[in-house]
N, C-alpha and C positions, 0 to 999 in steps of 0.2 A: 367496805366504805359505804357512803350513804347515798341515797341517789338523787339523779339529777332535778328531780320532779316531773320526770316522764315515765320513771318504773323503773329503766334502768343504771344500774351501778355504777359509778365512777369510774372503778378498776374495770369495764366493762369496757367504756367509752375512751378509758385510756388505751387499750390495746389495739382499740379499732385507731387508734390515732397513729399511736406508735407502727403498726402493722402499715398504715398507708403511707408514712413517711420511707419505710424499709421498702415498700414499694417507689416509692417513687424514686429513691436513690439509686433501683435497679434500674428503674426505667432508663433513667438518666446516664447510666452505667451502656447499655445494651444501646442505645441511642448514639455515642459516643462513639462505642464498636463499630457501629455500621457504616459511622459518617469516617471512621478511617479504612473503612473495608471499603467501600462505594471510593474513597480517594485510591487506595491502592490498587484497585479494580481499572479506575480512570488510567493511572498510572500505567499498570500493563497493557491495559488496551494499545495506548499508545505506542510503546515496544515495540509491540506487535505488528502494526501501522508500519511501523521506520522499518522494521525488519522486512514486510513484506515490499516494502518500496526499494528497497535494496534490493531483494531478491528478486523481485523483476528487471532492476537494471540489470541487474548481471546478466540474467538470461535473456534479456533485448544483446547488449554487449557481445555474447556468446556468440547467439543466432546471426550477430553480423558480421564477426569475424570468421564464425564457419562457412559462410557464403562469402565472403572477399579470401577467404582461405583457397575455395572451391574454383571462384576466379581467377585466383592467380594461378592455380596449377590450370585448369582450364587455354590459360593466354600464355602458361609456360613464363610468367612473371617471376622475380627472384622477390621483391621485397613489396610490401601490405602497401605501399604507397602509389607503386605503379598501377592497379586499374583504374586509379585516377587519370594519372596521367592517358593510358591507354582510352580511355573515354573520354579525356579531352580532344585526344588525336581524333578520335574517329568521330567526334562532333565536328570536329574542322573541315573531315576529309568529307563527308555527308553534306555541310554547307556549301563546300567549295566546288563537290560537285550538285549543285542545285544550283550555283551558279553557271554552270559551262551546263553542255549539251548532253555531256557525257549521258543522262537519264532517258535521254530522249533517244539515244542509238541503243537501249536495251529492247532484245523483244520480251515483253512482259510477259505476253503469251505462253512461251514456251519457258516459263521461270514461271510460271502458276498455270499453265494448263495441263 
């Protein structure tokens, strides 16, 4: 072919064209990839998140019923409801004796000396 009036060939100029368009349709291509990998990425991240927020409740959960478990056999309790109760009683029984004298006839002393 004849040239462009720069020296170089038409078919020359055509290829670098052609070649830059095949390029950019990758680019465009591999751009596209990312922006659903970066979404699926997002995606799992968050999974992740919700699983690990789960699996801390459960293991909060766990640890607290292994310790209200540990209580109840501890207070000879039958059922997961009672250390409540049993610690409402002895908040009562603590108040009521802070109200009476009852604290004041202990000898401290000999209970911490």
């Amino acid at each position: 072919r004849a040239c462009n009036g720069s020296g170089v060939p038409i078919s020359a100029l055509d290829c670098i064209v052609a070649e830059s368009k095949r390029l950019a349709r990758e680019e465009e291509s591999a751009e596209e990839r990312l922006l659903r990998a970066q979404q699926e990425a997002l995606r799992t991240q968050h999974e992740a998140q919700e699983a690990l927020a789960t699996l801390t409740r459960l293991h909060r959960q766990r640890q607290h019923l292994t310790i209200r478990g540990n209580e109840m056999i501890r207070r000879g309790l039958v059922s997961l409801d009672e250390p409540e109760e049993a610690d409402r009683l002895e908040s009562e029984a603590v108040v009521e004796a802070q109200g009476s004298d009852v604290l004041d006839t202990i000898d401290w002393n000999a209970v911490f000396g």
